[in-house]
N, C-alpha and C positions, 0 to 999 in steps of 0.2 A: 405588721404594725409594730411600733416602739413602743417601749413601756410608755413616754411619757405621750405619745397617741393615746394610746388605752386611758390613761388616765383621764385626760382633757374628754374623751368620749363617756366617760364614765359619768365625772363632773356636768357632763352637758346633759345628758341623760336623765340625772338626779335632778339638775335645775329645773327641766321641762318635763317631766311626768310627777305628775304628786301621787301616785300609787305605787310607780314603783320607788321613789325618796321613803314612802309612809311605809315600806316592807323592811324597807332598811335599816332604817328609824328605830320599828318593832324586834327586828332582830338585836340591833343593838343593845337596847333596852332589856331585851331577856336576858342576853347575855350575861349583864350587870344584874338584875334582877336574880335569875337564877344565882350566881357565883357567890350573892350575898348570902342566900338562904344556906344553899352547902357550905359557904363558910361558916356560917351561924350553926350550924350541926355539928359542923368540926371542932368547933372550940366550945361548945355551948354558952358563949356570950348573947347576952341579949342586946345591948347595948355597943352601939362600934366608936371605936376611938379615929382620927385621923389620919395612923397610920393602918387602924382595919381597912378603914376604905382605899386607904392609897392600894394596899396588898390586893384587894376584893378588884378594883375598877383594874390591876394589871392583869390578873387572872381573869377577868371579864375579856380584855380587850386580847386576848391569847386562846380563849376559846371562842371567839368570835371568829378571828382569822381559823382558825382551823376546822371550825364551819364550814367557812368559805372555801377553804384551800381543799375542802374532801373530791 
């Protein structure tokens, strides 16, 4: 199978099951969730600026994949 197979089946997947899109979804979200809390520990900011977020949501989206890639 070609990457961009895998893709298109992946995609089609996600469209037609709403449990497993909803696993996906949740993972995501923790991701982002989680990365904000430990960043908020790491700087002890309470309050995030738009580049905390922008730094939070890249580290989210880099411990997501690496979730996945285990």
């Amino acid at each position: 199978m070609t990457t961009e197979e895998a893709v298109k089946h992946l995609c089609y997947v996600l469209r037609n099951d709403e449990e497993y899109f909803e696993a996906w979804k949740s993972n995501i979200a923790m991701a982002y969730k989680d990365n904000e809390l430990w960043y908020k520990e790491k700087t002890g900011k309470k309050y995030l600026s738009k580049m905390d977020k922008h730094i939070i949501a890249n580290n989210a989206a880099k411990y997501f994949l690496d979730l996945l890639l285990k």
